[in-house]
C-alpha positions as a LaTeX table, in Angstrom:
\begin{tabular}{lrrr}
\hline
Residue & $x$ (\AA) & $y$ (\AA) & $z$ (\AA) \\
\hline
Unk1 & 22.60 & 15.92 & 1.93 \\
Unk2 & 19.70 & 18.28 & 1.53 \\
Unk3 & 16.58 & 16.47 & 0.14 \\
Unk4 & 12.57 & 17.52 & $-0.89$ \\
Unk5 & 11.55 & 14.12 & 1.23 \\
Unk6 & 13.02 & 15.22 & 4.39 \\
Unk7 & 11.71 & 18.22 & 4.45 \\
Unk8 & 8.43 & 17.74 & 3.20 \\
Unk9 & 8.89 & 15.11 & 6.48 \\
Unk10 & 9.81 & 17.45 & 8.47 \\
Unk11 & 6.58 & 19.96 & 7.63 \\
Unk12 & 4.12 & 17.47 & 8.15 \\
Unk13 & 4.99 & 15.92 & 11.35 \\
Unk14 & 3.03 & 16.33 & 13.88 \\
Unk15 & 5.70 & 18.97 & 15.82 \\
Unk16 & 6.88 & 20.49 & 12.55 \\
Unk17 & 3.15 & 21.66 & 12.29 \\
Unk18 & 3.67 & 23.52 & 15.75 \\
Unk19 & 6.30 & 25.78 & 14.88 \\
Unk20 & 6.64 & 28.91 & 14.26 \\
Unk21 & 7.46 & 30.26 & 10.53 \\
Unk22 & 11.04 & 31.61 & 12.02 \\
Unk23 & 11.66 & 28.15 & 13.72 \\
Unk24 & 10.52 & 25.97 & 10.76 \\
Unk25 & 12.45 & 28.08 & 8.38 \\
Unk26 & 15.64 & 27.15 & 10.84 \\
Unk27 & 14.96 & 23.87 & 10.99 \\
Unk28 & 14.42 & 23.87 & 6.71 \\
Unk29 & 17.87 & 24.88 & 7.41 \\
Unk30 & 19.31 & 22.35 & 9.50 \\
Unk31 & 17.66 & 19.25 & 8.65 \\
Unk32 & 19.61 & 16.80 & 5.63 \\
Unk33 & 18.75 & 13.21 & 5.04 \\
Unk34 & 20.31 & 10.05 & 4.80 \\
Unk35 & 19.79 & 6.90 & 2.61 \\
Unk36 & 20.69 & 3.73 & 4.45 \\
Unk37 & 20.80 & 0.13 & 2.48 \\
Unk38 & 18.72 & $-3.11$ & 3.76 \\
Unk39 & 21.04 & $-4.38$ & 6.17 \\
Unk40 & 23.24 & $-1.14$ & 7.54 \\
Unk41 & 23.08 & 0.38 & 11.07 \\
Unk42 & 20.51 & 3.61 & 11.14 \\
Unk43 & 22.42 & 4.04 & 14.61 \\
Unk44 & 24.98 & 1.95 & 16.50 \\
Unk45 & 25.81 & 1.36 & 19.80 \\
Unk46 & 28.58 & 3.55 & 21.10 \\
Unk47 & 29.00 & 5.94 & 18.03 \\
Unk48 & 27.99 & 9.75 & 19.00 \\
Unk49 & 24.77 & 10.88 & 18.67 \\
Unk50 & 25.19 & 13.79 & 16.35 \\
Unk51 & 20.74 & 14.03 & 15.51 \\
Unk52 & 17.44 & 13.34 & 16.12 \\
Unk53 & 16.55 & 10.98 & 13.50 \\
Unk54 & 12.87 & 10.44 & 11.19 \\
Unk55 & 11.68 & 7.51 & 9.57 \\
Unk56 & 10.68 & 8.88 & 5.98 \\
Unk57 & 10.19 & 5.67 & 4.85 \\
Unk58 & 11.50 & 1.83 & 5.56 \\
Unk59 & 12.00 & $-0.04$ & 8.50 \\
Unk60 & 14.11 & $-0.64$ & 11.11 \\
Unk61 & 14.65 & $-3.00$ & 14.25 \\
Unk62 & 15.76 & $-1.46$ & 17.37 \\
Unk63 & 17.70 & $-3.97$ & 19.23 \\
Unk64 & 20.68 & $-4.23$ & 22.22 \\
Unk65 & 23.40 & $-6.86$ & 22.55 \\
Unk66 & 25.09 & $-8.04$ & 25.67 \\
Unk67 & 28.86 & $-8.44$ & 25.78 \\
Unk68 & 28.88 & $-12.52$ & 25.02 \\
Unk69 & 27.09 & $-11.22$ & 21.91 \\
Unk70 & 23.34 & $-11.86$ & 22.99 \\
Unk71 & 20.64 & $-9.72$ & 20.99 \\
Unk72 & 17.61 & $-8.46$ & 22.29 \\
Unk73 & 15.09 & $-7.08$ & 20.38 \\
Unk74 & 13.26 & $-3.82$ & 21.84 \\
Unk75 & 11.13 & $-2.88$ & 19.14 \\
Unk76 & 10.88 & $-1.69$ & 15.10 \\
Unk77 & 10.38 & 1.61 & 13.75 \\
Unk78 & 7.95 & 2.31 & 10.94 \\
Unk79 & 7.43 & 4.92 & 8.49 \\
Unk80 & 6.88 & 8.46 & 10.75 \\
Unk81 & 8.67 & 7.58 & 13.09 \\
Unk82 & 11.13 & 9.98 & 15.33 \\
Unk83 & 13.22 & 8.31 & 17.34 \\
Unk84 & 16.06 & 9.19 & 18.97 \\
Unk85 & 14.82 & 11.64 & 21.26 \\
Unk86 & 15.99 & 9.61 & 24.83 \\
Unk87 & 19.96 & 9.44 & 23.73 \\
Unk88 & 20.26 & 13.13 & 22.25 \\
Unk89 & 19.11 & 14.10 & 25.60 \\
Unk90 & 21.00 & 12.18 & 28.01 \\
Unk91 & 23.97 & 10.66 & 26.44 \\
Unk92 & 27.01 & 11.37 & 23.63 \\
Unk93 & 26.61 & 8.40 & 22.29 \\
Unk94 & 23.81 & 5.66 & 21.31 \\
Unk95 & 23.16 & 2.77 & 23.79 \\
Unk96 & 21.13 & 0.64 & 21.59 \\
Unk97 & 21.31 & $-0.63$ & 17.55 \\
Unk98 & 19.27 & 0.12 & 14.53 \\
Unk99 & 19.14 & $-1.80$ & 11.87 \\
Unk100 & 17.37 & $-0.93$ & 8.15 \\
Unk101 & 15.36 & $-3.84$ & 7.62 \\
Unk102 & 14.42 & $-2.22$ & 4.74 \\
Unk103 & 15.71 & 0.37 & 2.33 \\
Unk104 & 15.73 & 3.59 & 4.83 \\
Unk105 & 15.56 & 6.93 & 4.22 \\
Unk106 & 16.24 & 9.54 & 7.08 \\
Unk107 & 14.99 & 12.81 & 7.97 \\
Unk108 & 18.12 & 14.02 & 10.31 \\
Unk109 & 17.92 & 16.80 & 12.71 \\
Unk110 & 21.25 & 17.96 & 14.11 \\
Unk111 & 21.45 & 17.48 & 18.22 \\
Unk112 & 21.79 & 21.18 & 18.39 \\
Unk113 & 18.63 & 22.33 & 16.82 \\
Unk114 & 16.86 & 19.96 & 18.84 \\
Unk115 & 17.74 & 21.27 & 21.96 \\
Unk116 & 17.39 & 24.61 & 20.76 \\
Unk117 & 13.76 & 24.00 & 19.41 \\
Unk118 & 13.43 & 22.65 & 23.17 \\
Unk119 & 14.12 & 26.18 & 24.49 \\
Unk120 & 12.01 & 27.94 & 22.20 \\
Unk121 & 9.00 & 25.82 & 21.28 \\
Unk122 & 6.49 & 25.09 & 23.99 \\
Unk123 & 4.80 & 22.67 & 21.20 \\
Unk124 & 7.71 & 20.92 & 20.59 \\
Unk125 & 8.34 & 20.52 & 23.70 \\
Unk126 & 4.92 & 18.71 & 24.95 \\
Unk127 & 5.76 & 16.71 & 21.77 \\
Unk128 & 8.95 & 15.57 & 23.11 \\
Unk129 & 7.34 & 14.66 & 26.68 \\
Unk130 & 4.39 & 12.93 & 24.77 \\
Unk131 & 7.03 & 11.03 & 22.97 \\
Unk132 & 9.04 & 10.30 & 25.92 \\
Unk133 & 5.99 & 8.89 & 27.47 \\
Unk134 & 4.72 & 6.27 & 24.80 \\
Unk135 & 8.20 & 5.44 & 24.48 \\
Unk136 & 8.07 & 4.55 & 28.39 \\
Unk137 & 4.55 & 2.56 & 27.74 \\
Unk138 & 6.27 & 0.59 & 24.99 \\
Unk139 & 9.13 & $-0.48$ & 26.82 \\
Unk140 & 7.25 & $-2.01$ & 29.81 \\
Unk141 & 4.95 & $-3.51$ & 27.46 \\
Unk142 & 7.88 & $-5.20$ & 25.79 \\
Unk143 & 9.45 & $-5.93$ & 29.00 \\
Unk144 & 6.43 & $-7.48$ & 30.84 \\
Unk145 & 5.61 & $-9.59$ & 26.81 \\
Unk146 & 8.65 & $-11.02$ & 27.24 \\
Unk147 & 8.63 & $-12.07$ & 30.95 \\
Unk148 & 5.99 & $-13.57$ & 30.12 \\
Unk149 & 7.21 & $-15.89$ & 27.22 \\
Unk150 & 4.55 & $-16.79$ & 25.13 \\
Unk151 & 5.63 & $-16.04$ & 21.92 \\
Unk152 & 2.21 & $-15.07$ & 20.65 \\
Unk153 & 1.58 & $-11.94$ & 23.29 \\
Unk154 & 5.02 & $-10.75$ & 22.18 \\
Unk155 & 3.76 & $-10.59$ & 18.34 \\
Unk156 & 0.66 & $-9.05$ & 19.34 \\
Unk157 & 2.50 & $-6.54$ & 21.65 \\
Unk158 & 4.98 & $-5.83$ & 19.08 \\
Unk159 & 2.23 & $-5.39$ & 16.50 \\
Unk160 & $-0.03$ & $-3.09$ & 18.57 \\
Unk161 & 2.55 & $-0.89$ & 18.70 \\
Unk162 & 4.10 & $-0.76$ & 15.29 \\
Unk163 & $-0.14$ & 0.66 & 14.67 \\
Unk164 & 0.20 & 3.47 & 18.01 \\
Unk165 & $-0.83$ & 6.59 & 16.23 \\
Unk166 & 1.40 & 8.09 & 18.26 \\
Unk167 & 4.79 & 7.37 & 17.47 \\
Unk168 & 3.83 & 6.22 & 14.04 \\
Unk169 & 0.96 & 9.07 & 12.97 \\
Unk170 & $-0.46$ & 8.38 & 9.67 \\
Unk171 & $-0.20$ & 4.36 & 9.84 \\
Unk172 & $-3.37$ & 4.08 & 9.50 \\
Unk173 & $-5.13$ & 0.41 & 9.44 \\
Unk174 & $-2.91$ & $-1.67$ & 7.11 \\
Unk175 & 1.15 & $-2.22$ & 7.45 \\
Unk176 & 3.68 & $-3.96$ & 4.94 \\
Unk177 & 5.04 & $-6.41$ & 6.71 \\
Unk178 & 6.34 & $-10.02$ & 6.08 \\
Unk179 & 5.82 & $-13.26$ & 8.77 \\
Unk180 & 9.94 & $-12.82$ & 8.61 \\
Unk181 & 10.13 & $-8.89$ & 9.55 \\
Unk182 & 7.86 & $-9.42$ & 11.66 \\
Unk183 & 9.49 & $-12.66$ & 13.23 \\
Unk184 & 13.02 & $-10.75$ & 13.37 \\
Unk185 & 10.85 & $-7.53$ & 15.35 \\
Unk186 & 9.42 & $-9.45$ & 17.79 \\
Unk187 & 12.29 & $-11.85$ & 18.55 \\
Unk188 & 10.39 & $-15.50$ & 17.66 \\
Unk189 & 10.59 & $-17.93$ & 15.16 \\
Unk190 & 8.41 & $-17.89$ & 11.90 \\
Unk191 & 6.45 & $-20.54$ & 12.71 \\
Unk192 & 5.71 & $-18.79$ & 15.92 \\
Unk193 & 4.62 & $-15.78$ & 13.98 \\
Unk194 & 2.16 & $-17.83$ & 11.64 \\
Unk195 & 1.03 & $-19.49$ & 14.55 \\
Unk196 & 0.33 & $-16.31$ & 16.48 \\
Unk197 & $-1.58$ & $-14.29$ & 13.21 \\
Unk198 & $-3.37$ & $-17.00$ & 13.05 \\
Unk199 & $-5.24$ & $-16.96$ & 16.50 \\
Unk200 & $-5.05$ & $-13.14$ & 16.52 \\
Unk201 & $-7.05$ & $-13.27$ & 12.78 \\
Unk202 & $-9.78$ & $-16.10$ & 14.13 \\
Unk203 & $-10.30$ & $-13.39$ & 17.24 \\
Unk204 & $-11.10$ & $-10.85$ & 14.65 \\
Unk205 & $-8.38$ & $-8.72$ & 15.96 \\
Unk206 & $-6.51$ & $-8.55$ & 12.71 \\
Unk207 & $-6.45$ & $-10.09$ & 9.15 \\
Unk208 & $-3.57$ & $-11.00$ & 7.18 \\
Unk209 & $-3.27$ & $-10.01$ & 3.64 \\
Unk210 & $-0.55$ & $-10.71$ & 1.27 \\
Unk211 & 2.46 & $-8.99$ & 2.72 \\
Unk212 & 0.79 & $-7.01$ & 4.91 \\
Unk213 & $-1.28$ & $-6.64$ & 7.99 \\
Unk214 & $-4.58$ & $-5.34$ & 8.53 \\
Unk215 & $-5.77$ & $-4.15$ & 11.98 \\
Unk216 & $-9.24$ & $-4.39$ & 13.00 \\
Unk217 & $-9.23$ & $-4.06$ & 16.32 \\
Unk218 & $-6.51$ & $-1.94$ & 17.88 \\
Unk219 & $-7.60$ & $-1.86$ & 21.64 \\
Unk220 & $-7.98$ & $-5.40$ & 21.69 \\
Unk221 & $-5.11$ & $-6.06$ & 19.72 \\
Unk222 & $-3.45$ & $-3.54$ & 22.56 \\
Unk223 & $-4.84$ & $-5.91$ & 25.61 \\
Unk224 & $-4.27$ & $-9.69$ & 23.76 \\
Unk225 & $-2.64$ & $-12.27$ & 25.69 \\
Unk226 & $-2.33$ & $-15.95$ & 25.45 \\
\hline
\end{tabular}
């Protein structure tokens, strides 16, 4: 399904931006979108992976399950996000979940345009490799929050990166968010999470508003642990 949204998405993001007029008028071509319900997959494990996939607007956890049926959360996706970019490289299908938290729409680039825009875009392509790289960051930060289990560095980790200007450009300071989303992103208990904003807000790393989160510090929000 075409859509004004996803291509509007498509223009200002940050690679979009890079193109040429000849490859953005392609891509305007290409691209569709998607509308996914609170509560459907954005992506599944084992189902092909047919795009490269933007986060118009919603949210969505990111998560892996083990054969006895064990979950593990790896991280959520805001607003201007891309994601995607590891499995339409290396793999038919998708190795991990996504779930819309949220009401979702997608911005959806087919597989084939993305490698294509790989062979002829230089910008996309450091794009890609900056993307790669954050996504690398993120994932040992997760990984090394959760060895450590204390549920109040993996809420701060899984904050600080929700706010990374990088894989979500234009977050700016304040983020929507709910002690439950962001109890279900991080993996903890509610409790936990009220527990946690609460020592991260009398730090003056962050202040929580009504619904929503407000960073004030994002280095040391970056570098908290208990």
């Amino acid at each position: 399904m075409k859509a004004k949204a996803a291509l509007e998405f498509v223009e200002r993001s940050a690679w979009g931006r890079l193109l040429t007029s000849g490859q953005l008028q392609q891509v305007r071509a290409d691209v569709s979108e998607r509308w996914v319900p609170r509560g459907a997959f954005v992506c599944h494990t084992g189902k092909p992976v047919l795009y490269w996939k933007g986060m118009v607007e919603g949210l969505v956890k990111m998560s892996v399950a083990s054969p006895s049926g064990r979950t593990s959360t790896l991280t959520g996706l805001a607003a201007g996000a891309w994601f995607g970019e590891g499995p339409v490289l290396r793999s038919a299908t998708w190795d991990f979940d996504g779930v819309a938290m949220r009401d979702t729409r997608l911005a959806l680039v087919p597989r084939a345009t993305f490698h294509w825009l790989l062979e002829v875009s230089p910008g996309f392509n450091r794009f890609v490799i900056d993307q790669l790289n954050e996504r690398l960051a993120q994932f040992l930060s997760v990984i090394e929050a959760e060895r450590l289990e204390v549920a109040e560095t993996r809420v701060a980790r899984c904050l600080a990166w929700l706010f990374n200007p990088v894989l979500y450009p234009g977050v700016g300071a304040r983020l929507e968010l709910t002690q439950q989303e962001i109890g279900y992103l991080c993996g903890v208990s509610r409790q936990r999470v009220n527990r946690a904003l609460q020592i991260l807000q009398d730090a003056d790393v962050l202040a929580v508003e009504y619904g929503a989160v407000r960073v004030l510090n994002l280095a040391a929000l970056q570098r908290f642990r208990v």
